[in-house]
C-alpha positions in Angstrom: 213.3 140.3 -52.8 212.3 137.3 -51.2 208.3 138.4 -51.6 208.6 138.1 -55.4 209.9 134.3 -55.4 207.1 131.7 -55.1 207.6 128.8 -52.1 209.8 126.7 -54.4 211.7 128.8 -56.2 213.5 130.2 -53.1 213.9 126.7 -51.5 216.1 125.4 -54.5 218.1 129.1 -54.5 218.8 129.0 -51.5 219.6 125.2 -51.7 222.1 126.8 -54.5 223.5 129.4 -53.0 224.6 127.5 -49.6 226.0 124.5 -51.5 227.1 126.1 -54.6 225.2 123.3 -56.5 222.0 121.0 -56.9 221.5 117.7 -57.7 218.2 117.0 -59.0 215.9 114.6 -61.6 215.9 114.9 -64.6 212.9 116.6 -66.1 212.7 115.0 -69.3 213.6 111.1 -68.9 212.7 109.8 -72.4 215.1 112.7 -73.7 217.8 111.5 -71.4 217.0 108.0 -72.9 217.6 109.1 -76.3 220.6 111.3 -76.1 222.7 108.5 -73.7 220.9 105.7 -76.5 222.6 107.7 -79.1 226.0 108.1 -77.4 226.2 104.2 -77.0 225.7 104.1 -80.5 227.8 106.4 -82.1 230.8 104.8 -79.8 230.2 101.6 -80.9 230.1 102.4 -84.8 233.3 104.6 -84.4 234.8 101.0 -82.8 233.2 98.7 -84.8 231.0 97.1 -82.5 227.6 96.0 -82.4 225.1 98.7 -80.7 224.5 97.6 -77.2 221.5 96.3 -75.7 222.8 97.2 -72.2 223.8 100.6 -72.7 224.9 101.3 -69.0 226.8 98.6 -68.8 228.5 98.8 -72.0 229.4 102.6 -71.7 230.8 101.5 -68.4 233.0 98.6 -69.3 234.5 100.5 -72.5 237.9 100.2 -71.3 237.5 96.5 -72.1 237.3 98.0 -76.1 239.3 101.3 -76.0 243.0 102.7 -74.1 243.7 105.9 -73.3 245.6 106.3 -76.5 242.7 106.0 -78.5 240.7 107.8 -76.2 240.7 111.0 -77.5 240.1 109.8 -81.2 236.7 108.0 -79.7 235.7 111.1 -77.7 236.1 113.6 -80.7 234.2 111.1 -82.4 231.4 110.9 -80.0 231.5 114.5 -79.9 230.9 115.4 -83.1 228.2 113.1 -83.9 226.0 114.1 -81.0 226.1 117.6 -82.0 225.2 116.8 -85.3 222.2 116.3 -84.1 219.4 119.4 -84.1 217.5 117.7 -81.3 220.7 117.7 -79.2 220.5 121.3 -77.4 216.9 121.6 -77.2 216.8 118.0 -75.1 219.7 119.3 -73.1 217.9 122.2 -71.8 214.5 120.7 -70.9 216.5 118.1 -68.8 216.9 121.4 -66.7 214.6 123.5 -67.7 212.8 124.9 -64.7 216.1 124.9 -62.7 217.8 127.1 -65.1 215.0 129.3 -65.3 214.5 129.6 -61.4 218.4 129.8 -61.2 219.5 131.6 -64.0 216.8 133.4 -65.5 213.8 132.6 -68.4 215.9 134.7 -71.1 219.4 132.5 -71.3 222.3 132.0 -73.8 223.1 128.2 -73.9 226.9 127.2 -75.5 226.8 126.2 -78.9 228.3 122.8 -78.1 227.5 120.0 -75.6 230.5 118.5 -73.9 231.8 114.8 -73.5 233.8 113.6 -70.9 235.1 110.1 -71.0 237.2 109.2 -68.0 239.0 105.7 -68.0 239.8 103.2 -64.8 243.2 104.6 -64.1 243.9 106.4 -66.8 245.8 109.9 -65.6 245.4 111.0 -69.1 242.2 112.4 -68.9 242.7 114.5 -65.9 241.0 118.1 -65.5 242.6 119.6 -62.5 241.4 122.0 -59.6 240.6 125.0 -60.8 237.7 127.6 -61.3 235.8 128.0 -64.7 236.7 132.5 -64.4 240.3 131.9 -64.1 240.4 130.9 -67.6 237.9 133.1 -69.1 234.8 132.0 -68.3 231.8 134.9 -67.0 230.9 134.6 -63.8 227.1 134.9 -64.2 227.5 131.2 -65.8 226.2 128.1 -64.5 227.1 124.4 -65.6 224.7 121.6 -66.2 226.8 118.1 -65.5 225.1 115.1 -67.0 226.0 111.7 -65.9 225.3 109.5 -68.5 226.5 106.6 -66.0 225.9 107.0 -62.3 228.9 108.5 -60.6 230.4 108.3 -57.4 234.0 109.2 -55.3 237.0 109.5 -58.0 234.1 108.6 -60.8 232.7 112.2 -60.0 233.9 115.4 -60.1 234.7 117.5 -56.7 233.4 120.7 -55.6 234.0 123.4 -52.4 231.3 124.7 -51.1 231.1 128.7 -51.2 232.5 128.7 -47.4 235.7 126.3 -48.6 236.0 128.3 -51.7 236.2 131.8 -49.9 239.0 130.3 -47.8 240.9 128.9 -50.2 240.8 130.4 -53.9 242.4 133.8 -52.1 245.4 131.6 -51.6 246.1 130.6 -54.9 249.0 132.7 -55.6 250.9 131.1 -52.5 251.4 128.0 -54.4 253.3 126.8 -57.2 250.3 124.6 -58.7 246.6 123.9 -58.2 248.0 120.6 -57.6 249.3 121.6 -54.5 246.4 124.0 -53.6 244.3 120.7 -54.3 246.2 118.8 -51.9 246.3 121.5 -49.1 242.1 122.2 -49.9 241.2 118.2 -50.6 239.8 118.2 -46.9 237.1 120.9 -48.0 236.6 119.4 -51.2 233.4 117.0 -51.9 233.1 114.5 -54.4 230.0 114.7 -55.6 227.4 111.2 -55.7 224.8 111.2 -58.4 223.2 108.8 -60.0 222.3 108.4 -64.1 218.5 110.4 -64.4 219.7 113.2 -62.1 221.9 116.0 -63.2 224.1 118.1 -61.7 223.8 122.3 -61.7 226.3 123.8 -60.0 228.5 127.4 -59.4 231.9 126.9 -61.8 233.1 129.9 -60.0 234.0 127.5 -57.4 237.6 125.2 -57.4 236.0 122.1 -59.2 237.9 119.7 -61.0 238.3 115.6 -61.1 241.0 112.8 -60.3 242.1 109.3 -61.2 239.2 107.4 -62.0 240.2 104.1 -59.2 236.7 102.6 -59.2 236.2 99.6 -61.5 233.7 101.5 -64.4 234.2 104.4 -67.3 233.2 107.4 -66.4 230.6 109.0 -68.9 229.3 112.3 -68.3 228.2 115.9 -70.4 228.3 119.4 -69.7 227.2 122.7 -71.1 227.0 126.0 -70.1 224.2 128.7 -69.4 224.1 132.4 -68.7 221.2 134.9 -68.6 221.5 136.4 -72.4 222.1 139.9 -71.1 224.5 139.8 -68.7 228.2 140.7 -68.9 230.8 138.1 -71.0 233.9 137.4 -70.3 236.6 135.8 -73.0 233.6 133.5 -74.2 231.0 135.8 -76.2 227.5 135.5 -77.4 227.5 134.7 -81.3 230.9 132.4 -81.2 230.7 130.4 -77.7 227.2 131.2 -76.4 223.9 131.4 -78.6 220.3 132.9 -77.4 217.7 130.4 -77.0 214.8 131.9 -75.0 214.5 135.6 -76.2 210.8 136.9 -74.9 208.6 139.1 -77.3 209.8 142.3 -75.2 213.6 141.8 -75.7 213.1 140.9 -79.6 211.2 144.1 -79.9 214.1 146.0 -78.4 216.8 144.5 -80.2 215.1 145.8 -83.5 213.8 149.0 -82.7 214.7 152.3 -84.2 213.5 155.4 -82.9 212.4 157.7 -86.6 215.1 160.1 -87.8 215.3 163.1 -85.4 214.7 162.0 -82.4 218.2 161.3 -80.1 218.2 158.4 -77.7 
């Protein structure tokens, strides 16, 4: 199969299917700028603050304005607003664009709504443990694009295994009473992954994945959506209520709508 992939496009799969993710630059910057502009905003209305002229460092030193109690209330906020906006998905996808197509496939379904994830200095409340995006109903012919909107590093990130850790240790996760302990037994063969605000993050959510206490010194800002090729198999998360089709070719439109003329039998 190998003949029908140019030079590049087999480089970066095979770059994905060793490591089970890629880090890579963002392809559209000035849409980066305005979707992490309009974050900043939006949080600082919802808190009644003046819009920041330093927008990393006033995402990052949020704690100073917000606890974990009100959190939630700010995220939800944030939330909403962003998807509010029509430009939102569109800008989402061309920050990955080629990669999903090379990865994934140039016909995808793209979730109907961008996630925010807000994580605090120390704040256990916020905490998404190990586990694996199928175990709770997810398809496994998904990929996730992670956005930093901050850069991210050790407990600021998220952790991954590799395919090789992941084939060792998922069969094992009836032995234990929690994916806490499976994350403590695994945590040698998990990596913490270092990326920096511009890049994003595509990666396998078939594999354990999950984050910790946040003990560095910033907030934690980052987004995350989901993308499948359109016609393969769903799981508990179906096209029309979770997923929505966003690059339908010609061919697959005329498909959908064609009807044979009465008489004929299919």
């Amino acid at each position: 199969m190998s003949d029908f992939f140019d030079d590049d496009e087999g480089i970066l799969a095979g770059r994905f299917l060793s490591d089970g993710r890629v880090v890579l630059p963002v392809e559209d910057a000035a849409g980066l700028e305005r979707l992490r502009r309009r974050v900043a905003d939006l949080t600082a209305s919802h808190l009644g603050l003046t819009p920041p002229e330093d927008v990393a460092g006033f995402l990052e030193t949020i704690h100073h304005h917000v606890d974990a109690a009100a959190l939630n209330g700010l995220r939800l906020a944030v939330i909403d607003g962003v998807n509010a906006e029509a430009w939102l998905r569109p800008v989402y996808f061309r920050l990955a664009r080629r990669a999903l197509f090379e990865l994934v496939g140039n016909e995808l379904a793209m979730q109907r709504r961008v996630n925010l994830s807000i994580q605090l200095p120390r704040d256990a409340s916020s905490l998404l443990p190990l586990h694996s995006d199928v175990w709770s109903g997810d398809s496994a012919f998904e990929l996730v694009v992670w956005l930093p909107l901050v850069d991210c590093h050790a407990t600021k990130s998220m952790f991954i295994a590799s395919p090789e850790a992941n084939a060792r240790w998922a069969p094992k996760l009836a032995q234990f009473r929690s994916t806490e302990e499976l994350y403590q037994a695994a945590a040698a063969d998990l990596t913490f992954v270092s990326i920096r605000y511009g890049e994003v993050l595509v990666f396998n959510q078939t594999l354990m994945h999950g984050n910790r206490v946040n003990e560095e010194a910033a907030t934690r800002w980052s987004m995350n959506c989901r993308f499948k090729g359109v016609f393969t198999p769903y799981a508990d998360k179906r096209i029309g209520e979770f997923f929505e089709p966003i690059t339908l070719r010609p061919a697959s439109r005329v498909g959908l709508t064609y009807a044979l003329p009465e008489g004929f039998e299919t």
